[in-house]
Every structure is written in structure tokens, then in C-alpha cells.
C-alpha positions in Angstrom: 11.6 -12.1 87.6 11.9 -9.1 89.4 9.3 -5.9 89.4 12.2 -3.6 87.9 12.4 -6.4 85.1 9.1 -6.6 84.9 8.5 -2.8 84.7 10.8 -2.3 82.4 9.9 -5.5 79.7 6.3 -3.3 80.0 7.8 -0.4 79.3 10.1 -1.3 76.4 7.1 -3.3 74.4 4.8 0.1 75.0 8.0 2.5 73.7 8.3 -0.5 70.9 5.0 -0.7 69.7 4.2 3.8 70.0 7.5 3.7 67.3 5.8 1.1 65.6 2.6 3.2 65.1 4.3 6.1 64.6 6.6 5.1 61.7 3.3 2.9 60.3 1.2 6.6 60.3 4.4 8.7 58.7 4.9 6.3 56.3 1.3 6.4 55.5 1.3 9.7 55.3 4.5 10.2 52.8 2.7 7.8 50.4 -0.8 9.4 50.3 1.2 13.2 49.8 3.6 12.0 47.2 0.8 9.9 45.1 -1.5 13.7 45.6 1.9 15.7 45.0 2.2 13.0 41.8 -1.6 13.3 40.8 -1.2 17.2 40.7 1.7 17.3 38.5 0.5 14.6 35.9 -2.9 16.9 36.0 -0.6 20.1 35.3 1.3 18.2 32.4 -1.8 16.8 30.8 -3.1 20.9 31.0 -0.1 21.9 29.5 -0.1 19.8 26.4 -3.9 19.9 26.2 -3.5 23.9 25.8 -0.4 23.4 23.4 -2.2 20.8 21.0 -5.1 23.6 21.2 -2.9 26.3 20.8 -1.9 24.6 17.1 -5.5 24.4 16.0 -5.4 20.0 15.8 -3.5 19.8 12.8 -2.0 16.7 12.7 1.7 18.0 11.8 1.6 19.7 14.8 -0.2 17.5 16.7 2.4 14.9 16.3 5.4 17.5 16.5 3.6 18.5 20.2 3.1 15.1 21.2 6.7 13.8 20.4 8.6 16.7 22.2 6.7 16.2 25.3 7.5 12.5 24.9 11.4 12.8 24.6 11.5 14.8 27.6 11.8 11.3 29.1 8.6 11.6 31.9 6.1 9.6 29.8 6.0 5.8 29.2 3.0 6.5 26.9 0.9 9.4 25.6 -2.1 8.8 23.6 -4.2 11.1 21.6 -7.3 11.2 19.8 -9.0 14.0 17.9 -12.2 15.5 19.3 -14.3 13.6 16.1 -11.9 10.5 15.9 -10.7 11.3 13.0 -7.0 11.2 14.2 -5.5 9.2 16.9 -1.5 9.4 17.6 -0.1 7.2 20.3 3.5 7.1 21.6 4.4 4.2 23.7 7.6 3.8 25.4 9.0 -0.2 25.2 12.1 0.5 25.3 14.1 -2.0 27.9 16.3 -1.1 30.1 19.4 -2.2 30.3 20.4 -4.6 33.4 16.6 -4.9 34.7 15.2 -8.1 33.9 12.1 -8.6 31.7 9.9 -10.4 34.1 10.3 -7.5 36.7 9.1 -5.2 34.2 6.2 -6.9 32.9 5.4 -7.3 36.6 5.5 -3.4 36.9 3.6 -2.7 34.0 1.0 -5.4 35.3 0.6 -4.0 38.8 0.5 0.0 37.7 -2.4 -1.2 35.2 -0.2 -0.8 32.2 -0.9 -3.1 30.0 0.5 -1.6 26.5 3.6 -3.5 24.6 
């Protein structure tokens, strides 16, 4: 093998392992800034329906009324709510299947996100 080959095998397995790196760190970063963009706007939501359930004074007409329009918006697999004294707890769970995804792929979603409501 000749230095030129040589020189150049080096210098493709450098290029090929910087790109390497490179994608490794932006995809890295991507995840960690959608999860925090993610965390943020689940914290936001959570403010906003805290402040409308407070808003109706906790009576449970309204409570319920609050809690299931938030729900059929379609963003929440399950929201859960109980009064300050536990008098009152409400929870809406979505189990609803969808069609053309297989069972065992969601029950393997639900077990690896920590979701372990049926």
C-alpha cells in the first residue's frame, strides 16, 4: 500500500468518525431540548387547568366539566384529580386503541414511559 493510500484511509476514518461525533452530540442535543421544550409545556398545561379548576371554586360539576374539556382536546392519555381534602377524586384515562397499531406495541409504550394505567 502506498503513502497516498495510506494518507488517505487515515484521513477518511478521522473525517468518518468527527461526523460520527458530531451527529452523536446534535442528536443528543435535539433530545435533551425537545424533552425541556416538552417538560415546559406539560408544566404550562398543568398551570392552566390548576388555575381554571381554582377559578370554579372545586365544585365537582365543574370540576369534572373542566377536566373533561381539557381531555377531549386530544393531548392527554390521562388526567387525574383529587380534591385538596380527598374528598373528591375524578380521573380520566384514555384506553382507547388505535386502529392498525398492535396491542403488544402499546403495552410496551405504556410500560417503558411508566404508564402503567388500563
Amino acid at each position: 500500500m502506498t503513502l497516498f493510500k495510506q494518507i488517505a484511509l487515515v484521513v477518511s476514518m478521522i473525517i468518518v468518525v468527527m461526523l460520527g461525533a458530531v451527529m452523536y452530540i446534535n442528536y443528543t442535543s435535539a433530545k435533551q431540548d425537545m424533552l425541556n421544550s416538552l417538560y415546559e409545556t406539560t408544566v404550562n398545561n398543568i398551570s392552566t387547568i390548576s388555575s381554571k379548576i381554582a377559578q370554579d371554586g372545586g365544585h365537582e360539576a365543574l370540576v369534572i366539566s373542566t377536566i373533561d374539556s381539557e381531555f377531549d382536546a386530544g393531548y392527554y392519555s390521562l388526567i387525574e384529580y383529587t380534591s385538596s381534602d380527598g374528598m373528591f377524586t375524578y380521573k380520566q384515562v384514555d384506553d382507547e386503541k388505535v386502529e392498525g397499531v398492535p396491542s403488544w406495541f402499546i403495552d410496551f409504550y405504556r410500560y417503558r414511559s411508566g404508564e402503567n394505567y388500563k
